[in-house]
C-alpha positions in Angstrom: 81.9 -105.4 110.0 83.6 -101.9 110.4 84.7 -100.5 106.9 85.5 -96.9 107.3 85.9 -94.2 109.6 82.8 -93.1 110.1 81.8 -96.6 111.0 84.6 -97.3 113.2 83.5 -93.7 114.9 80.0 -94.8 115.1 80.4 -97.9 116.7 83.1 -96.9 119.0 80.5 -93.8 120.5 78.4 -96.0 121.0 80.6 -98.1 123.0 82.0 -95.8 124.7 78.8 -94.2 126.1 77.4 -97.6 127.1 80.9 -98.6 128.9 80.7 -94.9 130.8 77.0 -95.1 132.2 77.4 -98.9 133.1 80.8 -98.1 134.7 82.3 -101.1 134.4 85.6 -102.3 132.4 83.6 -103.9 129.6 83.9 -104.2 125.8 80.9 -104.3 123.6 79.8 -108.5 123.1 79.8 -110.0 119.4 76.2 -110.0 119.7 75.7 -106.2 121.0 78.0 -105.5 117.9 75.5 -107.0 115.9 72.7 -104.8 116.9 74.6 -101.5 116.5 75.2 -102.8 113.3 71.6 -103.6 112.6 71.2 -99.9 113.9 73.4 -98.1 111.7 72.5 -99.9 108.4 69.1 -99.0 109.0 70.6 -95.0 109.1 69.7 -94.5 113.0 71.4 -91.4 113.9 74.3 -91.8 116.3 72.7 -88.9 118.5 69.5 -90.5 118.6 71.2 -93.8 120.0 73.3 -92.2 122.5 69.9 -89.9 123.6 68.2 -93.1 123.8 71.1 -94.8 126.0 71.4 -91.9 128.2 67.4 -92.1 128.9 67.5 -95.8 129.8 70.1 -95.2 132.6 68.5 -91.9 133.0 65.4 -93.6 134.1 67.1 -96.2 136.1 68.7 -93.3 138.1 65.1 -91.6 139.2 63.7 -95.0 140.0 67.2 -95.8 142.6 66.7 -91.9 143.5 62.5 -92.8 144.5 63.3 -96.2 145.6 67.3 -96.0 146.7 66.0 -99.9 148.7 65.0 -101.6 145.2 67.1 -103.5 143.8 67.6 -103.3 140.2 68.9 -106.3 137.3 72.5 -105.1 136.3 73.1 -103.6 132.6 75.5 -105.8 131.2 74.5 -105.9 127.6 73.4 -102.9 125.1 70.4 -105.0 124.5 69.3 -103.9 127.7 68.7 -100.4 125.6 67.5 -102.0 122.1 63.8 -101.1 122.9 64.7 -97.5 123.9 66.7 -96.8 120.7 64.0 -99.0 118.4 61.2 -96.5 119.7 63.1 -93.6 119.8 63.7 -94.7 115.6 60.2 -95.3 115.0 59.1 -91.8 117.0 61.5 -89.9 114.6 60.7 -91.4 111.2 57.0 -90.9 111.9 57.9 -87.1 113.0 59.7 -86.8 109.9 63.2 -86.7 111.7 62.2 -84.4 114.9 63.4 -85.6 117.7 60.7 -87.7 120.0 62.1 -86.7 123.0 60.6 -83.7 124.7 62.8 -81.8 127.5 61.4 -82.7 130.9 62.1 -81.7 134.6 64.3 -84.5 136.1 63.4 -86.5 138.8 67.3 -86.8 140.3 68.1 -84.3 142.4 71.2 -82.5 140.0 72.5 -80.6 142.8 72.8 -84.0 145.3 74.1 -85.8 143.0 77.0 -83.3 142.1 77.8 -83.2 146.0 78.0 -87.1 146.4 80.5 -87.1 143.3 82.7 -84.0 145.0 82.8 -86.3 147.9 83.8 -89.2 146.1 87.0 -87.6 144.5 90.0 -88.9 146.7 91.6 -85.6 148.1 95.4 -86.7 147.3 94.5 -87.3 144.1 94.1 -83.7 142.2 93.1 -80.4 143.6 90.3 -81.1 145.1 89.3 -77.8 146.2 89.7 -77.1 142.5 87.5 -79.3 141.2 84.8 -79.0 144.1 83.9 -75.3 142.6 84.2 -76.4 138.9 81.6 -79.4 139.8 79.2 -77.1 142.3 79.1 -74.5 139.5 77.5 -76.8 137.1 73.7 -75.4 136.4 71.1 -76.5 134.1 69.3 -79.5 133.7 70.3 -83.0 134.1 70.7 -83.8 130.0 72.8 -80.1 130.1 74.8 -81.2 133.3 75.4 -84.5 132.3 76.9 -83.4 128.6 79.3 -81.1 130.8 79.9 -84.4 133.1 81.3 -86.5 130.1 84.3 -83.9 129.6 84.9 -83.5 133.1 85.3 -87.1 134.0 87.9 -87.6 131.4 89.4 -84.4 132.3 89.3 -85.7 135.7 91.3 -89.2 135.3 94.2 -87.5 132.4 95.0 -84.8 135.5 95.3 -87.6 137.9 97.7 -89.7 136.0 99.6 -86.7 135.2 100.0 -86.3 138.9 101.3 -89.9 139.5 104.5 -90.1 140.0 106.8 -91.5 136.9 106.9 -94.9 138.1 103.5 -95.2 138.6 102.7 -94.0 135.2 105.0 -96.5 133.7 103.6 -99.2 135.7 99.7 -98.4 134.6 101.1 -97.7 131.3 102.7 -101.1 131.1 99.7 -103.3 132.2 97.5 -101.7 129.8 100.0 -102.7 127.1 99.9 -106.1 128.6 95.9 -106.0 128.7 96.0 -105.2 124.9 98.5 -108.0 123.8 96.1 -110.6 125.2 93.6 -109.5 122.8 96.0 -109.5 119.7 93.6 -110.8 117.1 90.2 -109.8 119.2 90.2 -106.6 118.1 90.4 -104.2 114.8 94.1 -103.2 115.1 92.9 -99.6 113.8 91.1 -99.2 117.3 93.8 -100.4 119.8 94.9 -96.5 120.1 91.8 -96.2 121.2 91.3 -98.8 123.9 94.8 -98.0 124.7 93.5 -94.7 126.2 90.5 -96.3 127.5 92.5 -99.0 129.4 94.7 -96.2 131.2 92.0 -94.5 131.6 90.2 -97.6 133.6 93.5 -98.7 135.4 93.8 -95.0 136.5 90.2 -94.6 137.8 90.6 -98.2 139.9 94.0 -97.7 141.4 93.1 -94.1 142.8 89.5 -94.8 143.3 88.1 -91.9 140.9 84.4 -91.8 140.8 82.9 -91.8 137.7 81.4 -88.5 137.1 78.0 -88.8 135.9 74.5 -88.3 137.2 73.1 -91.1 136.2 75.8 -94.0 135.9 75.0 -97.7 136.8 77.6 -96.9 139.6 79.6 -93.9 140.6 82.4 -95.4 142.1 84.6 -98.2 140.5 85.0 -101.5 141.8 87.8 -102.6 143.9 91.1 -104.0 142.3 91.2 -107.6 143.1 94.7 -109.2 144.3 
């Protein structure tokens, strides 16, 4: 399905956006593939997809931030965004490529929700202090904030394994390898690099209890490790 580089990049964006704002451990499903396919024959821009993602959990966000009681139905497929990214398309062709999105105040409280995810950051686990000023110092609006977020948060988890002691790191390094032989065959063998990093990344974030660093992520906090 994934023939060059570009394609490999613009599937793998994708991806990676969804997997950060639903905060969960999970890999794109055949079917989800499928549809990002669908989306880039078609010649959807990638930043129009990922603008379109980021407003679906945007939304979700503002409506937990009105109504923090309501329960909402989990993301667990990128079909959850298809409608999002299908209008966005339409709005752009018939604008002649401008983007459909106009900027808008945000309904989450930015300045909250930086506080919560200071909070959240284990104090052992980097300089907290450190990272408390770099995270209060972030101005602008949410899209603005959030963009700065995204480098942050992996900035974030790279500095805490670096921390770990040696064993430790050869330990999380280890069971990612051992994550990745069980899907020998499951996955393009050009993008295991890739998921390598993403699956430290993950183990990292679980066994210190890193939040994720975003303002509107399906969850800020990771689950707990099991066993």
């Amino acid at each position: 399905m994934v023939s060059g580089t570009a394609d490999r990049d613009y599937f793998e964006t994708i991806e990676e956006e969804f997997i950060r704002l639903r905060g969960a451990p999970l890999l794109l499903s055949p079917a989800d593939w499928r549809l990002v396919d669908r989306w880039r024959k078609e010649g959807v821009p990638l930043s129009l997809v990922l603008e379109s993602i980021r407003l679906v959990f945007e939304r979700r966000a503002e409506r937990h931030a009105a109504s923090p009681e309501a329960l909402q139905r989990s993301v667990t497929s990128l079909r959850y965004c298809r409608s999002a990214v299908e209008k966005a398309w339409a709005e752009y062709r018939e604008l002649g490529g401008a983007s459909a999105r106009q900027p808008r105040p945000a309904a989450i409280d930015v300045r909250a929700r930086l506080r919560v995810l200071v909070d959240a950051i284990p104090p052992a686990t980097v300089d907290l202090e450190s990272w408390r000023r770099r995270l209060l110092e972030l101005q602008g609006p949410a899209p603005a904030v959030e963009d700065q977020l995204v480098v942050l948060d992996r900035e974030l988890v790279e500095r805490a394994f670096e921390l770990l002691p040696r064993h430790d790191r050869e330990a999380i390094t280890a069971e990612a390898e051992a994550a990745l032989e069980r899907m020998t065959g499951r996955v393009d063998p050009e993008r295991l690099a890739e998921l390598r990093r993403r699956m430290v990344r993950r183990l990292v974030r679980e066994r210190l209890g890193l939040p994720l660093l975003s303002l509107f992520a399906e969850r800020s906090e990771p689950p707990p490790r099991g066993g």
